[in-house]
N, C-alpha and C positions, 0 to 999 in steps of 0.2 A: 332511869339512868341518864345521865348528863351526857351527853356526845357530839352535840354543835360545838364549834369553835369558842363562839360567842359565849356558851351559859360554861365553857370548861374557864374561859377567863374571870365572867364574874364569880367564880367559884372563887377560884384564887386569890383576886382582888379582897372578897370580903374575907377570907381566914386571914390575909395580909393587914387589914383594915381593921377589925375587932371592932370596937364601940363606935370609931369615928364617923362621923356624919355632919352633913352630908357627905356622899365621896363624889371627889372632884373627878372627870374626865376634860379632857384639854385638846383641842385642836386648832392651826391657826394656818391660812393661807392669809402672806403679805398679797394685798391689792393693788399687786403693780399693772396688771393688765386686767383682760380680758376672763373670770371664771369660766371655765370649762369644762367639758363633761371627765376630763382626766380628773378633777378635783372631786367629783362624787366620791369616791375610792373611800378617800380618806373620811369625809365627813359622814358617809353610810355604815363605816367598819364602827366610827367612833359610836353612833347614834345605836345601834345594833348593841351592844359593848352594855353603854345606858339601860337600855328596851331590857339586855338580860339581865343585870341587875337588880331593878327594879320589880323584875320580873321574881325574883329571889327576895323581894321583899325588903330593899336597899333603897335608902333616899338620896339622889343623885344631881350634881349638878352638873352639865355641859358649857365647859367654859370653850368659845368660840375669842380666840387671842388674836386683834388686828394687830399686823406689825405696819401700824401705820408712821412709824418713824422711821423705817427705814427708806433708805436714800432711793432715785429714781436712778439707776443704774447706766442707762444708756437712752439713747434715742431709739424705740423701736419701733421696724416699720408702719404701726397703725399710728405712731407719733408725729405731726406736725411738725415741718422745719423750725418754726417757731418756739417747742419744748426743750429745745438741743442747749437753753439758758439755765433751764432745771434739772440739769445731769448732776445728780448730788446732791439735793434737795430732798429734804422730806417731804415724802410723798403728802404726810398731813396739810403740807402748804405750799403744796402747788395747784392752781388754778385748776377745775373740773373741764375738762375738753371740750364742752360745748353753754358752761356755767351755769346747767340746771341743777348742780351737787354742790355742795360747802368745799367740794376737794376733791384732787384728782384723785384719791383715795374712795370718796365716797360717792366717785362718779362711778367705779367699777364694782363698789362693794353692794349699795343698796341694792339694783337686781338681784344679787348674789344671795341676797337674804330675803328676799321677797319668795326667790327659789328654792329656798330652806323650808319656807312654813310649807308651800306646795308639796314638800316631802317629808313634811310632818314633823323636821326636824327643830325641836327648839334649844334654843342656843341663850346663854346669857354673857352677851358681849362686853367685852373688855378693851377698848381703845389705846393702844400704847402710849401716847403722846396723853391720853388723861390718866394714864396709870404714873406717870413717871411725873408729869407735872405735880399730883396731886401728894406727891413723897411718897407713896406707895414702895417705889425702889427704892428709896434714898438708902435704907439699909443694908440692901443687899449689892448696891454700887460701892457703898462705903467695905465692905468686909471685904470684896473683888478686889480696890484698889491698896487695902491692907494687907493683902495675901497677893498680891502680885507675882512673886516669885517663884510663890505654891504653885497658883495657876498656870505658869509660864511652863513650868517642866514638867505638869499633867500634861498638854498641848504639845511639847517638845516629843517626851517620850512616848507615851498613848498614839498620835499621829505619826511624829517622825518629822516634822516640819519646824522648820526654825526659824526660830522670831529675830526681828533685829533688837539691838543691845537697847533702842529706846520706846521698847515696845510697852503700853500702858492696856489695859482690860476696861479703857473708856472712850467712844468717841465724841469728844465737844461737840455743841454746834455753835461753827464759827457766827456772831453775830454780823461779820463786815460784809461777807456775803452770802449768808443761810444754806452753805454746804456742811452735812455733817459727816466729812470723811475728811479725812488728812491732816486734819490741823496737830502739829506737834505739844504735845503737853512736855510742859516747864518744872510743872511745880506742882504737888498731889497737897490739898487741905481739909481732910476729910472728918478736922474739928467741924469746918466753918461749911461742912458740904459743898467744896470747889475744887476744881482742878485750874491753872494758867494754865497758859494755850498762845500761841504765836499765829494769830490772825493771818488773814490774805493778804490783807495790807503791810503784813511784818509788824505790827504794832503788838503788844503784849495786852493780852484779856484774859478775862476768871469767868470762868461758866462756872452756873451755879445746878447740880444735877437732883437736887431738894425740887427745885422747880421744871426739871424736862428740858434743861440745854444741853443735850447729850443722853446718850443711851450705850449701853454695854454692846458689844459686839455681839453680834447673835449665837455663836458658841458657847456663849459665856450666859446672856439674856436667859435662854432657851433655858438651864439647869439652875438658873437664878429663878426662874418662874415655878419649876416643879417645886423648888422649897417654898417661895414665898405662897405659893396657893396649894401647898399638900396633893401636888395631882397624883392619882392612884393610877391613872390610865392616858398613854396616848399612841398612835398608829403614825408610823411614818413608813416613807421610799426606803425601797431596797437601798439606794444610797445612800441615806443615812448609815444604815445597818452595815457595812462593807467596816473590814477589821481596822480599827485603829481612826472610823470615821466620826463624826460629830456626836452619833449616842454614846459611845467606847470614850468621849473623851470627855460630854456632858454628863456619865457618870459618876466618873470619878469627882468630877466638881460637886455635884451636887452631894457626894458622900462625905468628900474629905472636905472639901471647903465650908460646905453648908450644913452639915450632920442631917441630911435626910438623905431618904432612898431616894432611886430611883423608880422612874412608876413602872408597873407592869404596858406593856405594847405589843403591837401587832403588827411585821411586815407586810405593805402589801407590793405587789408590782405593779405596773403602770395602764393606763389604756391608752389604744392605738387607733387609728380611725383606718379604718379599710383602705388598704392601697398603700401604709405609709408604714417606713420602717423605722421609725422615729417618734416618740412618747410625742405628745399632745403641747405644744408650746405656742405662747402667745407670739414671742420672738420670731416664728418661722408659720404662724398662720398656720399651722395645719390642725386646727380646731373646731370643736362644733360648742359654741356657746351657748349654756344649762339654762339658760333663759329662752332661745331657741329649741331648744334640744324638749324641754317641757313642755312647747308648745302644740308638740307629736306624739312624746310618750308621756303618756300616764303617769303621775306621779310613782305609784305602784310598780309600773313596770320597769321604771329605772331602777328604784332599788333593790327587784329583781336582777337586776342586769348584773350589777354588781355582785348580790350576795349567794349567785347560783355554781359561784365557782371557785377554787382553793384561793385564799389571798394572795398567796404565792406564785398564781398564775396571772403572768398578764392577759388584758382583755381587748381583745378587737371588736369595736361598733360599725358597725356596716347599716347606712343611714335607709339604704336601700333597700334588696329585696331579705337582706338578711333579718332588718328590723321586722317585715311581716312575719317571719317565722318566728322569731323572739317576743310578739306580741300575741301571737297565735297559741304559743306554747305556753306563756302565762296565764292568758286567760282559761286556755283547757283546764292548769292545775288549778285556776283560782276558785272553778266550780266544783272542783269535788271538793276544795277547802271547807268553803261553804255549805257542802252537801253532807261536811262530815264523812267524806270518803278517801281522803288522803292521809296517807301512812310514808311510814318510813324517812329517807334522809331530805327528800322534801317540803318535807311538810315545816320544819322549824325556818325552812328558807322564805316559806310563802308567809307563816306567820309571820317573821320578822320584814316584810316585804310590804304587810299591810298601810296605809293611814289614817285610814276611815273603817268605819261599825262596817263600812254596806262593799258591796260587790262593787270596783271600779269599774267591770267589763260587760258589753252587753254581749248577747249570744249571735253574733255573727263573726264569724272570720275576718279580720283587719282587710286582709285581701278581695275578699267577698264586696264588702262595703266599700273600698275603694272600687272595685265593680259599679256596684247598684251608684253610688256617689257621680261618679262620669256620667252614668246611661240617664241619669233624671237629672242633668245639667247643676246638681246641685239644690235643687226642690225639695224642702224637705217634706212635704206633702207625698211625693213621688217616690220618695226615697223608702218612706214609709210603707206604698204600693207596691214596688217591689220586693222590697224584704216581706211582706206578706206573701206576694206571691212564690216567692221561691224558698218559703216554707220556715220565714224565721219570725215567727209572731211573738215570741217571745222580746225583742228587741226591740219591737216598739212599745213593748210594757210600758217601759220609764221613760218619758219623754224628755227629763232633761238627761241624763244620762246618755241620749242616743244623738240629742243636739251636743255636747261636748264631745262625743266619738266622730262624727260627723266633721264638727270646727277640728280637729287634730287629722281627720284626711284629706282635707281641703288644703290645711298647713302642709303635708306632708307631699303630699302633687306639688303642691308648690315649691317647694324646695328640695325636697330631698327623692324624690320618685324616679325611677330610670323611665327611661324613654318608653320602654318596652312595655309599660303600664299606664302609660297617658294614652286617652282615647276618646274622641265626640259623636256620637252617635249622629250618624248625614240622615238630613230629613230629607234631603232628595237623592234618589238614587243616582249614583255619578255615572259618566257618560265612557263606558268600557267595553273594548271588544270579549264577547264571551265563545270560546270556540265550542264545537259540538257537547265533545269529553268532559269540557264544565259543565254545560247545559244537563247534561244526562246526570251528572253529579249533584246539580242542583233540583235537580226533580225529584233526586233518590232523597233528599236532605228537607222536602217538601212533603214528600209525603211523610216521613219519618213525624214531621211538627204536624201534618193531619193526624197521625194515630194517636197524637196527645204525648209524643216519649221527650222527656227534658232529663238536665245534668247530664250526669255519666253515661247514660244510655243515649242521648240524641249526640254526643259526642262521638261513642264507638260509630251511630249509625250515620257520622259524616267522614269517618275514616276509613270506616269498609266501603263507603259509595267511590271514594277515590280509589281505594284501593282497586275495586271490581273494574276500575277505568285504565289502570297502570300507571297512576298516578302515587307520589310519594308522598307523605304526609304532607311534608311541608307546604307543594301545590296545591296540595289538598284544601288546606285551611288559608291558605294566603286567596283566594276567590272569595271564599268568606268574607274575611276579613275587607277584602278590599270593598266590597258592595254595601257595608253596614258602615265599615269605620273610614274608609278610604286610605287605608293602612296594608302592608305585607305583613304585618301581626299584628297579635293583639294575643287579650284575655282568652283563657280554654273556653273554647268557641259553644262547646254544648251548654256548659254552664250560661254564658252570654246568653245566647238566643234566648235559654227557655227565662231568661230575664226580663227579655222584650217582652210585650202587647204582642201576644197570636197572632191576631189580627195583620199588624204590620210587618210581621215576617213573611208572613205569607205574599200579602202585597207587592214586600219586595222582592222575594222569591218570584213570583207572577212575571214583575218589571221583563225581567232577565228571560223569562219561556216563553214569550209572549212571542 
């Protein structure tokens, strides 16, 4: 029985679709900044969407749509005083921020797609400015500007917004100063594929949009592209979707103007990064960039991220301690996937979560190994030693596997780690007054590591030694904590110990009774 999201739409799709193939799916973020992990959303619903068709026995294409002709809107703050020349400019041709890109376009895009394959997604790009130059649009610019009037009072009535009396469904791009906004059109020729245009300079010019000097408004674009590429499927923001908004008004065009459907789609809502009440934007910096953001999580477990929850629901990323549990909780399901022992409404979430034949995760705890990762200063010889010793031999099975888990905790301390889990194990004991009541608690915590008790058990037996002192927890383990890490916290202190070499707990236990 059909009951994911994902397999009830390509059901849909293909009784809507009959013979035709392949069926197109379409997704497109303009390259004005920075990708981010708010944009997974939409490119994992789409990919998902793909994966269950396919799945259904469907041949599919994923059209990934750069809207790299649209203009650079503003200066924004990660923009140099210097780019404030190119406000209105197409982005296709404007200089790359630091000139290692053919374009400020594909200064921001290439990552962006480098982080596609990373999640398995493949895409077959479509560049605007090579779509429109090559006459691809010339016909559906040409029908827009024939139907002008059509169009006008879809847009009027459908939104409720009104146009002014010399409003056209094209923007030239002026050639006097390569802005493509504003310029007045004069004269519509859509024998000769041109529009006149009253340049910056006031001088009279004919863009020719056969060749890509000018591009439809993107209300317009957008339902010019579902007919010109037959797309069956695309996922957009809840804002789109709001009554009378750019879908409600892209449909209509695409029916009446263009006699094709509308594609089947997917609301989703937005993600939010911990602490922030405000959607993910480049404009306001409050972002974690899919390129960074990769470099922690798992291919895997991002598209978990996304696909564990109603689309409908927005998602908050918490880079922190919340990512441990989110990493934790994937890799538990990902092994009874594999183990062939996951049932139920999970299981379509992990399979569609996958990108590879093999297990991304290896069998230790995120949190665990960000542990053992500190206490062997990064060793992976050490690192291997202790995950032996505290019982996960399973994890150093795969060796590259456990060096890429490894490289993604390193990243993660480094950026994204709360304080309260950064820790360096002191090879000298530091120089601290210890009153009686510790001493007596460290004896108790001494011999507990003579009778051999580690994890949960050598932890109860450092909570009860405080406790039988009058001691409250917190005292209790901040003496700990201060002798091995030179810290008032740290990592669950039983688990740590029985992490260390015996030997040298004892030692330093010793230092302190001595």
């Amino acid at each position: 029985m059909i009951n994911y999201w994902a397999d009830e739409i390509a059901a849909k799709i293909l009784e809507r679709q009959g013979d035709k193939k392949p069926i197109a799916l379409e997704t497109g973020i303009t390259p004005s900044g920075p990708y981010h992990i708010g944009h997974l959303r939409e490119m994992v619903i789409t990919d998902t969407v793909r994966r269950a068709l396919e799945k259904q026995g469907a041949k599919t294409r994923l059209i990934y749509f750069i809207d790299d002709l649209d203009n650079l809107r503003k200066l924004y703050p990660f923009l140099p005083k210097e780019f404030e020349k190119y406000i209105h400019h197409p982005i296709c041709q404007i200089p790359a921020l630091d000139g290692s890109s053919a374009s400020y376009a594909d200064y921001f895009l290439n990552p962006f797609l480098r982080s596609l394959e990373k999640l398995g997604i493949e895409v077959e790009k479509i560049y605007a400015h090579e779509f429109y130059e090559s006459g691809k649009m010339t016909e559906v610019v040409s029908t827009a500007l024939e139907k002008k009037d059509k169009i006008a009072e879809i847009i009027t009535r459908v939104s409720g917004r009104q146009l002014p009396e010399d409003w056209q469904p094209f923007e030239p791009l002026d050639e006097t100063c390569g802005r493509i906004r504003g310029a007045q059109i004069l004269e519509v020729d859509t024998k000769n594929t041109r529009v006149k245009y009253v340049a910056s300079d006031g001088s009279e010019k004919w863009a020719d949009y056969s060749k890509g000097q000018g591009k439809l408004p993107w209300r317009i674009d957008w339902p010019a592209r579902w007919a010109l590429l037959d797309v069956a499927f695309e996922p957009f923001g809840k804002e789109h979707a709001a009554s009378g908004g750019s879908y409600d008004v892209g449909k209509e065009i695409v029916e009446k103007i263009y006699g094709k459907k509308a594609p089947e789609y997917e609301i989703y809502e937005h993600i939010y990064l911990a602490g922030e009440s405000k959607k993910m934007s480049a404009s306001l910096g409050n972002l974690i960039d899919i390129k960074d953001f990769l470099e922690v999580v798992p291919p895997e477990v991002a598209r978990y991220f996304v696909l564990r929850s109603k689309n409908n629901r927005h998602l908050v990323f918490d880079p922190g301690r919340g990512f441990i549990s989110l990493a934790d909780e994937y890799a538990n399901l990902e092994k009874l996937y594999y183990d062939k022992q996951l049932t139920g409404p999970q299981k379509p979430v992990i399979e569609y979560s996958q990108v590879s034949k093999n297990r991304s995760t290896v069998d230790v705890p995120f949190g665990h190994l960000v542990m053992v990762y500190q206490a062997a200063q990064g060793d992976l010889g050490e690192i291997k030693r202790l995950l032996k010793h505290t019982g996960h031999v399973a994890a150093i099975e795969n060796d590259e596997s456990l060096r890429v888990q490894v490289e993604r905790v390193k990243n993660w301390l480094k950026k994204y780690a709360p304080e309260e889990y950064k820790f360096t194990v002191l090879k000298e004991a530091p120089k601290i007054d210890i009153d009686e009541e510790q001493k007596r608690v460290l004896s108790s915590v001494k011999k507990a590591v003579e009778e051999g008790k580690t994890g949960i058990d050598l932890h109860n037996a450092i909570y009860e030694a405080g406790k039988s002192e009058g001691l409250n927890p917190r005292d209790t383990f901040k003496i700990i904590y201060q002798i091995f890490i030179g810290r008032d916290s740290g990592p669950k202190a039983g688990f740590f110990l029985s992490m260390l070499d015996k030997d040298f707990v004892l030692e330093r236990l010793n230092y302190y009774l001595s």
